[in-house]
Backbone as ProteinMPNN parsed JSONL, in Angstrom:
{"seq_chain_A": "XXXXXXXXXXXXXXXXXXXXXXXXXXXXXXXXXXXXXXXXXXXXXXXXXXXXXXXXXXXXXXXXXXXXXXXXXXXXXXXXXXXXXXXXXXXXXXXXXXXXXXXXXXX", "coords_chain_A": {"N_chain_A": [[-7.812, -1.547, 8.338], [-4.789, -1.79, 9.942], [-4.525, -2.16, 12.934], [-2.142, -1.722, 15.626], [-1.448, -1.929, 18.976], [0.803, -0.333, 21.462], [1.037, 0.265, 23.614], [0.45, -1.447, 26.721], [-1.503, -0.816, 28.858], [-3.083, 0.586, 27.625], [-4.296, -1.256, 26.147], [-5.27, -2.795, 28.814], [-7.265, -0.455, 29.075], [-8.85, -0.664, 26.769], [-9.83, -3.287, 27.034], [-11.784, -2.731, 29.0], [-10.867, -3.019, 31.665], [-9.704, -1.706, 34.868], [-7.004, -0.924, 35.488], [-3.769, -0.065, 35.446], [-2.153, 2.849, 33.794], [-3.868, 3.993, 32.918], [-6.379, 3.756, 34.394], [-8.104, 5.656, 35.924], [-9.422, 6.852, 33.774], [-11.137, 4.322, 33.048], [-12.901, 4.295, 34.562], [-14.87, 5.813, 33.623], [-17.698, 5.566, 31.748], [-18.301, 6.657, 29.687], [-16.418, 8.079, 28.081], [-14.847, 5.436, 27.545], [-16.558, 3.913, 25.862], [-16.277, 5.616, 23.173], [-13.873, 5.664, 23.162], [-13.588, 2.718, 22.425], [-15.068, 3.05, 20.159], [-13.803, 4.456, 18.798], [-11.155, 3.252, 18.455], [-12.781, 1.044, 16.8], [-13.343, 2.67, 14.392], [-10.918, 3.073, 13.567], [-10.016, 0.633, 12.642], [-11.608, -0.258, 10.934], [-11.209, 1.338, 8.242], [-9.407, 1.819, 5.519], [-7.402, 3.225, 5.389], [-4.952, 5.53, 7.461], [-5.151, 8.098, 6.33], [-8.028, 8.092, 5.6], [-9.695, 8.602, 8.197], [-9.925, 11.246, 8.374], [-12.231, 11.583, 7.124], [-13.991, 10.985, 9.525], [-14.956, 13.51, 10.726], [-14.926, 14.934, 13.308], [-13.049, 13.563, 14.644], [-11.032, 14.994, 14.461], [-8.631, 13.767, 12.43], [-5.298, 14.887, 12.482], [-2.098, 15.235, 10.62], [0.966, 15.622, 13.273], [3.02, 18.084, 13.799], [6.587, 19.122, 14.646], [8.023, 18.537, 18.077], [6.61, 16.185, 17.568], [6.75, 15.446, 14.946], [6.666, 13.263, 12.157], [4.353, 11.463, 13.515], [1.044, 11.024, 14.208], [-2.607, 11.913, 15.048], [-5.84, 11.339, 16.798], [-8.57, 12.37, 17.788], [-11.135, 11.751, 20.706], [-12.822, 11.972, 21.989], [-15.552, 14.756, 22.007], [-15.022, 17.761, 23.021], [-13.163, 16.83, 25.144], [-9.488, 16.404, 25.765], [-8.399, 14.421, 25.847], [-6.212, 11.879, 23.085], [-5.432, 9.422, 20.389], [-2.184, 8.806, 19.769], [-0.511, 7.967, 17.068], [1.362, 6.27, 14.925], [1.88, 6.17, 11.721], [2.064, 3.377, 8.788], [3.219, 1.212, 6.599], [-0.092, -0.318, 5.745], [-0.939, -0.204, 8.072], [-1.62, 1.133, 11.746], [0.473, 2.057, 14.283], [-0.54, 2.296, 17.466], [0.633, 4.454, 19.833], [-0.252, 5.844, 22.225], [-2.18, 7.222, 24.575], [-2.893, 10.234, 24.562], [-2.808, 13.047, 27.696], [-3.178, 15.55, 27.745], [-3.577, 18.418, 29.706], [-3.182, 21.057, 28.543], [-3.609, 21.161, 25.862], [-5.026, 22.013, 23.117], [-7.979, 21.943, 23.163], [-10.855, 21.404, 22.016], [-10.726, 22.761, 19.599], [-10.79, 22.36, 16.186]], "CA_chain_A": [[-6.434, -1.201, 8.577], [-4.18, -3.315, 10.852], [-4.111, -1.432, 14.502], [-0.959, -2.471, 16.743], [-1.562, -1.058, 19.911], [2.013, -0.732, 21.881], [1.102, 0.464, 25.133], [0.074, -2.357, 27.258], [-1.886, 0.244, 29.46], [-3.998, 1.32, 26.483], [-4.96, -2.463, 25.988], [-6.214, -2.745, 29.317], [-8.451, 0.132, 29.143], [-10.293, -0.763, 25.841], [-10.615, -4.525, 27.298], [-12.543, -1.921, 30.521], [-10.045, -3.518, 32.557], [-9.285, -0.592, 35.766], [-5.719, -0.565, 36.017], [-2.38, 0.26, 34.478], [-1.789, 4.402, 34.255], [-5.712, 4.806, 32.467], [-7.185, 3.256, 35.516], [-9.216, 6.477, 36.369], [-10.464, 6.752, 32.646], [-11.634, 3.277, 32.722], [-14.521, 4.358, 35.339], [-15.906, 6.85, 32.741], [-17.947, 4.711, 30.433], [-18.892, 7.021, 28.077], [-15.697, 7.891, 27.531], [-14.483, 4.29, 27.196], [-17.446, 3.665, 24.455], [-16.242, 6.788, 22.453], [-12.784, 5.158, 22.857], [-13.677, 1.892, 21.664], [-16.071, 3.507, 19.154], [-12.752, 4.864, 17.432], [-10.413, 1.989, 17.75], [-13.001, -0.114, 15.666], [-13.518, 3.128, 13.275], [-9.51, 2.6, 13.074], [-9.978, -0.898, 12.673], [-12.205, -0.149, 9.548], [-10.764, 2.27, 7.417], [-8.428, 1.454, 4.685], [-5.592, 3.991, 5.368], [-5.098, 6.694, 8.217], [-5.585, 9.387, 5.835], [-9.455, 8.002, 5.66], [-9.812, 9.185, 9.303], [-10.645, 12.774, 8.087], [-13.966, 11.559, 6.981], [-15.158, 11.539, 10.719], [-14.558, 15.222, 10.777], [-15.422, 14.654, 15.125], [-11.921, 12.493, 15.446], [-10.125, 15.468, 14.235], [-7.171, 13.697, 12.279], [-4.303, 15.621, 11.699], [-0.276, 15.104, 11.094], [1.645, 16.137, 13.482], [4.569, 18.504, 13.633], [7.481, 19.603, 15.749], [8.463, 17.654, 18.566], [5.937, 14.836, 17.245], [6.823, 15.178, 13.445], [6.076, 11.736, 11.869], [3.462, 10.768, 14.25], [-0.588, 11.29, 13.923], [-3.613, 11.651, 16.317], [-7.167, 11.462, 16.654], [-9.596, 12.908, 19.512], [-11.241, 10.248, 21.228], [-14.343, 12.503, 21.964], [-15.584, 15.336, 21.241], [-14.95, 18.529, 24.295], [-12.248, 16.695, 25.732], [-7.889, 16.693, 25.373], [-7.484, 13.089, 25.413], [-6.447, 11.579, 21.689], [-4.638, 8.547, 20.071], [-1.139, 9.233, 19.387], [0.115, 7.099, 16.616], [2.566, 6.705, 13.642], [1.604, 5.943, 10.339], [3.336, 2.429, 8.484], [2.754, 0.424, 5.367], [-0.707, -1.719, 6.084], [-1.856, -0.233, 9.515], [-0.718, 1.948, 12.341], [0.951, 1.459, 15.33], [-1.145, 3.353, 18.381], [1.361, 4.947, 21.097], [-0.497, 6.147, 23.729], [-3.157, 8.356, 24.9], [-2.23, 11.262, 25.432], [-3.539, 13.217, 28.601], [-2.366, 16.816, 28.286], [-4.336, 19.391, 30.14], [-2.607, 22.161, 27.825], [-3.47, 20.824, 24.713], [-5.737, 22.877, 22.662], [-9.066, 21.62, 23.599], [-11.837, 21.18, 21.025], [-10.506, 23.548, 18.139], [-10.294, 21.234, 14.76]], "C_chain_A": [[-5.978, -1.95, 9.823], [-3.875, -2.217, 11.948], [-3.172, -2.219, 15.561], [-1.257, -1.418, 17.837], [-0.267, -1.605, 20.925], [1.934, -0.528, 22.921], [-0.197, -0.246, 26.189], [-1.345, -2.18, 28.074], [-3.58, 0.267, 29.02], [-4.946, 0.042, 26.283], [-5.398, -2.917, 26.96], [-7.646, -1.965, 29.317], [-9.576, -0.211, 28.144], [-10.898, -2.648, 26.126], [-11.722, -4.039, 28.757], [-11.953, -2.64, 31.855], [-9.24, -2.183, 33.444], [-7.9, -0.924, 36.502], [-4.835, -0.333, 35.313], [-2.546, 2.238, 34.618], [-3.16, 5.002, 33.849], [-6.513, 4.329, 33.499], [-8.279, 3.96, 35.834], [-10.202, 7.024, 35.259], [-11.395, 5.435, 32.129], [-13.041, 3.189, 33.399], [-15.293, 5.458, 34.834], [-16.317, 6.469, 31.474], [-17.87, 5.36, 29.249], [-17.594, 7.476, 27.415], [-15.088, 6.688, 26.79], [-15.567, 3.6, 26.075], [-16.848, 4.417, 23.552], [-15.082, 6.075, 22.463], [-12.906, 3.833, 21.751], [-14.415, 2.352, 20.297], [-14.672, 3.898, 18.002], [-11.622, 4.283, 17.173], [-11.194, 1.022, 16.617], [-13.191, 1.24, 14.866], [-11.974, 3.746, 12.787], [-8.761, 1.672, 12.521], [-10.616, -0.84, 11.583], [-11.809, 0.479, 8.23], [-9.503, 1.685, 6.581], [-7.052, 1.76, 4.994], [-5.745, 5.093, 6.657], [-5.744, 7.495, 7.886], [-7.141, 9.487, 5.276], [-9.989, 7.997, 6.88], [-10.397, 10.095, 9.215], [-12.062, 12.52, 7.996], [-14.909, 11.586, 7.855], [-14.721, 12.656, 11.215], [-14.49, 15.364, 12.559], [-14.153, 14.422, 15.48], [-11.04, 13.793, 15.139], [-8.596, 15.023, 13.568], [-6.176, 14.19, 12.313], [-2.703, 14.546, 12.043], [0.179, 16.054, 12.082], [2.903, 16.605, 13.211], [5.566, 18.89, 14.892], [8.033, 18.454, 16.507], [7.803, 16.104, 18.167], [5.621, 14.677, 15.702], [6.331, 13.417, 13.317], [5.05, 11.109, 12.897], [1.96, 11.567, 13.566], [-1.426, 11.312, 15.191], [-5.042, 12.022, 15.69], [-8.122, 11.539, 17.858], [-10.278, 11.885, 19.456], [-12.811, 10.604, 21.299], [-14.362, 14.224, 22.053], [-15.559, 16.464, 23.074], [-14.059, 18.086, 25.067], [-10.871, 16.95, 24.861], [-7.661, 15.246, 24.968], [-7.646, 13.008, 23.814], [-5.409, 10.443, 21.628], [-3.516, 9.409, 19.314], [-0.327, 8.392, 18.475], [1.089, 7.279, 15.21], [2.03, 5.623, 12.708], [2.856, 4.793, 9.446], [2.306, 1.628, 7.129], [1.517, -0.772, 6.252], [-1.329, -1.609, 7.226], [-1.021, 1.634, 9.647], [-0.528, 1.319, 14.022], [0.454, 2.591, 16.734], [0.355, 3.691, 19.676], [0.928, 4.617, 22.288], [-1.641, 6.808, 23.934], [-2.977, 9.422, 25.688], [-3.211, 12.52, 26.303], [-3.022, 14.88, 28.739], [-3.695, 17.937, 28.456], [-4.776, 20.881, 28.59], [-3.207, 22.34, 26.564], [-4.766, 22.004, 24.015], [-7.115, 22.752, 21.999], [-10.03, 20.911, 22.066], [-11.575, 22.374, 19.673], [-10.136, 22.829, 17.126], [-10.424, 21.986, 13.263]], "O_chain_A": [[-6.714, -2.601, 10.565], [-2.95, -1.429, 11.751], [-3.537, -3.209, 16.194], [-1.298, -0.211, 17.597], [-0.135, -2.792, 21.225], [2.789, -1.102, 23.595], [-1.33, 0.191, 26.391], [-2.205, -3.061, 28.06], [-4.657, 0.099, 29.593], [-6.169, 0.178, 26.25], [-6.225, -3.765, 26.624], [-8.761, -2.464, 29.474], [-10.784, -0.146, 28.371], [-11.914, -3.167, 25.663], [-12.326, -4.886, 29.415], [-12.583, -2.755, 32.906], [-8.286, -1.633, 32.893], [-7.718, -1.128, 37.702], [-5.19, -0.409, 34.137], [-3.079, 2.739, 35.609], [-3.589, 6.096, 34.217], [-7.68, 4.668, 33.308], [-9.348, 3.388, 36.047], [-11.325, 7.484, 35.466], [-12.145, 5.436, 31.153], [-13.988, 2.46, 33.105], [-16.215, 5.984, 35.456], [-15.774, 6.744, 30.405], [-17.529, 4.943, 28.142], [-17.547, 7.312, 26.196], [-14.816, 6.789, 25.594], [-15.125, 2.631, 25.458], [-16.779, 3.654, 22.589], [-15.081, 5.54, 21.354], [-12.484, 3.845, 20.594], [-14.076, 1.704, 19.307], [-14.603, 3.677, 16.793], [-10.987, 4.466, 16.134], [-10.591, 0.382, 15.756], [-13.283, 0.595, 13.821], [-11.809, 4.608, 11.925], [-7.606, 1.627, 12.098], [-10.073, -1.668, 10.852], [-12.197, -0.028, 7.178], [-8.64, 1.07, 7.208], [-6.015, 1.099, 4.955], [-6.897, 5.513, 6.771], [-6.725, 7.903, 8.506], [-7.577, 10.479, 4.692], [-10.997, 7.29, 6.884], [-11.463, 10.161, 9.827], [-12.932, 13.104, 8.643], [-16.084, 11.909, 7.682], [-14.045, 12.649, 12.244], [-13.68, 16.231, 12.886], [-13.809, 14.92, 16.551], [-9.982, 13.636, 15.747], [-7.562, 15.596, 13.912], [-5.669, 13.254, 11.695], [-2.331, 13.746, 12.902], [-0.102, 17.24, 11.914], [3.776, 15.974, 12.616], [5.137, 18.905, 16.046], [8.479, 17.478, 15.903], [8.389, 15.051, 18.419], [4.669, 14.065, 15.219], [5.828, 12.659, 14.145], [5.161, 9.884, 12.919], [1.898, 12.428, 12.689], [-1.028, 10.812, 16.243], [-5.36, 12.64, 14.674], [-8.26, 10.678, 18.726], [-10.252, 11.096, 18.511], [-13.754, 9.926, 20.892], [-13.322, 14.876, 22.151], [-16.002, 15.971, 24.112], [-13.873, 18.879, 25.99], [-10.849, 17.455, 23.739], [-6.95, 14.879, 24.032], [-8.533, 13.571, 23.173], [-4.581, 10.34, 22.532], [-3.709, 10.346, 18.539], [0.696, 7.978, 19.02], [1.396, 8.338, 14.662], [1.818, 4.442, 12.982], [4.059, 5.041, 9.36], [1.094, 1.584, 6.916], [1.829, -1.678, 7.025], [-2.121, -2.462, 7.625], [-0.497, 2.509, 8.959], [-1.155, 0.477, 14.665], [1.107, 3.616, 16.928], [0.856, 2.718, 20.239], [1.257, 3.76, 23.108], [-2.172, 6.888, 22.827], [-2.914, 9.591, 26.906], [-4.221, 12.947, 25.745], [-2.536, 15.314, 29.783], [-4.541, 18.21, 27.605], [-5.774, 21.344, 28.037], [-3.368, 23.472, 26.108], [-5.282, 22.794, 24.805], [-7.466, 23.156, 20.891], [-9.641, 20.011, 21.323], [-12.495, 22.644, 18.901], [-8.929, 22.587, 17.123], [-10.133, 21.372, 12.236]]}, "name": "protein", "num_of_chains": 1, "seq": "XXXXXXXXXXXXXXXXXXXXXXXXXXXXXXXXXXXXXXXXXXXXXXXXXXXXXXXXXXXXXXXXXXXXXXXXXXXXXXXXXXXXXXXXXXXXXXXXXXXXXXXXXXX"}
């Protein structure tokens, strides 16, 4: 599947490049393996909706304020996740989103 990644940010961190707003996730390898680990198993997959199959990434659609968009946990006990929207032929990654709030490891 064709991955556009739009936030410039996001494309430093998975080149392990320490700066832009992920700067302080870029000095936590194992996160940044587990990251890259699921851009290329984003980079493999036919369609979004063959995401589910690593039951770990948690796919789901979102709803509400982030109707039409998608995400996928990055690792497994943390909040961070890819935030992206679903398009003929790929998807287009957002962001990574960093919310304390979010509702941890429940999938």
């Amino acid at each position: 599947m064709n991955v556009i990644i739009e936030d410039k940010d996001l494309e430093y961190l998975l080149e392990g490049k320490q700066k832009g707003k992920y700067k302080k996730l870029a000095k936590d390898g194992k996160f940044l393996q587990k990251l890259i680990d699921t851009y290329d198993k984003m980079s493999y997959v036919g369609r979004a909706v063959d995401l589910a199959q690593f039951s770990y990434m948690c796919y789901e659609k979102l709803v509400g304020n982030r109707s039409g968009q998608s995400s996928v946990r990055i690792m497994n006990g943390r909040v961070e996740r890819l935030i992206f929207t679903e398009h003929e032929g790929g998807v287009t990654i957002k962001l990574i989103e960093l919310n304390q709030n979010h509702y941890g490891n429940k999938c």
